[in-house]
N, C-alpha and C positions, 0 to 999 in steps of 0.2 A: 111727245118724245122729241128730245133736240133730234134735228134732221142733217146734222154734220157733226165732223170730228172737232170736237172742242180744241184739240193740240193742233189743229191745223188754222182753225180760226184767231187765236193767242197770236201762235206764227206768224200769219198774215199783218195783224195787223201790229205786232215791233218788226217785221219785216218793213213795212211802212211807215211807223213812226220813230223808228229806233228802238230807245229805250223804254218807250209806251204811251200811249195816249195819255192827256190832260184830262181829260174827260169820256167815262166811255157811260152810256147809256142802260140799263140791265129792265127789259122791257116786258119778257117771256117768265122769270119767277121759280125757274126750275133751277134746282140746285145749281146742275153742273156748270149752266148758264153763270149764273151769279160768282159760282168759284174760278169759271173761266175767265168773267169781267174782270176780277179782282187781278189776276194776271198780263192783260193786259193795260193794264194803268202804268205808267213813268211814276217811280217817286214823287209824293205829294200830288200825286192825279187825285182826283173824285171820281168817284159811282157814284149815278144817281139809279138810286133802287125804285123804279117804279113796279116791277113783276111782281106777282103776290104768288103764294104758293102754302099751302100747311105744312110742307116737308121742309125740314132742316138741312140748311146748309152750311159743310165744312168750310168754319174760315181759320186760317193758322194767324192768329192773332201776332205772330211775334212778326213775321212779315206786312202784316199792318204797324205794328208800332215802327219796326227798322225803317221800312216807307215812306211812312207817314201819310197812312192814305188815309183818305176822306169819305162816309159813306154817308149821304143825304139822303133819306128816305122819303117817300112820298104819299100820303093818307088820301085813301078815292076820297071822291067828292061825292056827296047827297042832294037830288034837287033842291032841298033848301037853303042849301047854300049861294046858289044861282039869285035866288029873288030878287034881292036888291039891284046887280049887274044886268040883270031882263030888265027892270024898273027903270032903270037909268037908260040902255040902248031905246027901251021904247018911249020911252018922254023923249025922246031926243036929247037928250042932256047930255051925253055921250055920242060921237059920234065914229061908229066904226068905219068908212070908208075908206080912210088915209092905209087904213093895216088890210086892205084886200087888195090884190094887186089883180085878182079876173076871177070872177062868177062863170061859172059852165056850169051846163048842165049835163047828167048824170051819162048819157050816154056820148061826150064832149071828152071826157075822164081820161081818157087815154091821151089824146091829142095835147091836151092842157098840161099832165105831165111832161111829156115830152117837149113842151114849149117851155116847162120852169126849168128842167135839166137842161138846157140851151141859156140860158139866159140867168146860169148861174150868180148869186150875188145882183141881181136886177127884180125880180119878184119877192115877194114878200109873202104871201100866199094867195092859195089857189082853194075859194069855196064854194064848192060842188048843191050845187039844186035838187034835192028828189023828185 
């Protein structure tokens, strides 16, 4: 169940970006979610639809065309797809280091956050140890 008012979330954020985000995120897959996304986008924004859901959601197509908005979807991934990508990090062939900016470990999680929100635009990512 969305856990907020979708008219307030819309709000918030052309409150903030004006006339709408460039890009907004759609992550959760619940209708309302996804109809709300589509309302906060700026003319010629994207959604990227990554939420999955079996329920159907209202989109008023004329307001995508007048728009001109963008909806990139997103297909999970299967471990097989991975194989190659593990094959290459573990031969060394590939070297991820340069794209990790701090290793913590699991009970670190909180602290480590708080050090990427500080250092906005300076970390790159932050991956966490079990």
């Amino acid at each position: 169940v969305l856990q907020c008012d979708v008219r307030e979330a819309v709000s918030e954020v052309r409150r903030v970006y004006g006339i709408g985000a460039d890009v907004v995120i759609e992550a959760i897959g619940i209708p309302a979610s996804v109809e709300a996304c589509l309302k906060m986008l700026r003319p010629g924004g994207t959604l990227l639809q990554f939420g999955i859901s079996s329920k159907d959601a209202s989109l008023n197509i004329y307001n995508l065309y007048i728009n001109e908005v963008k909806i990139q979807a997103a297909r999970s991934s299967m471990p097989r797809d991975f194989h190659k990508s593990i094959e290459l990090v573990a031969s060394k062939k590939i070297d991820l280091r340069p794209y990790v900016s701090k290793l913590v470990k699991f009970n670190e999680l909180s602290e480590a956050l708080e050090e990427l929100n500080r250092a906005k635009g300076k970390m790159l990512r932050v991956v966490v140890k079990f």
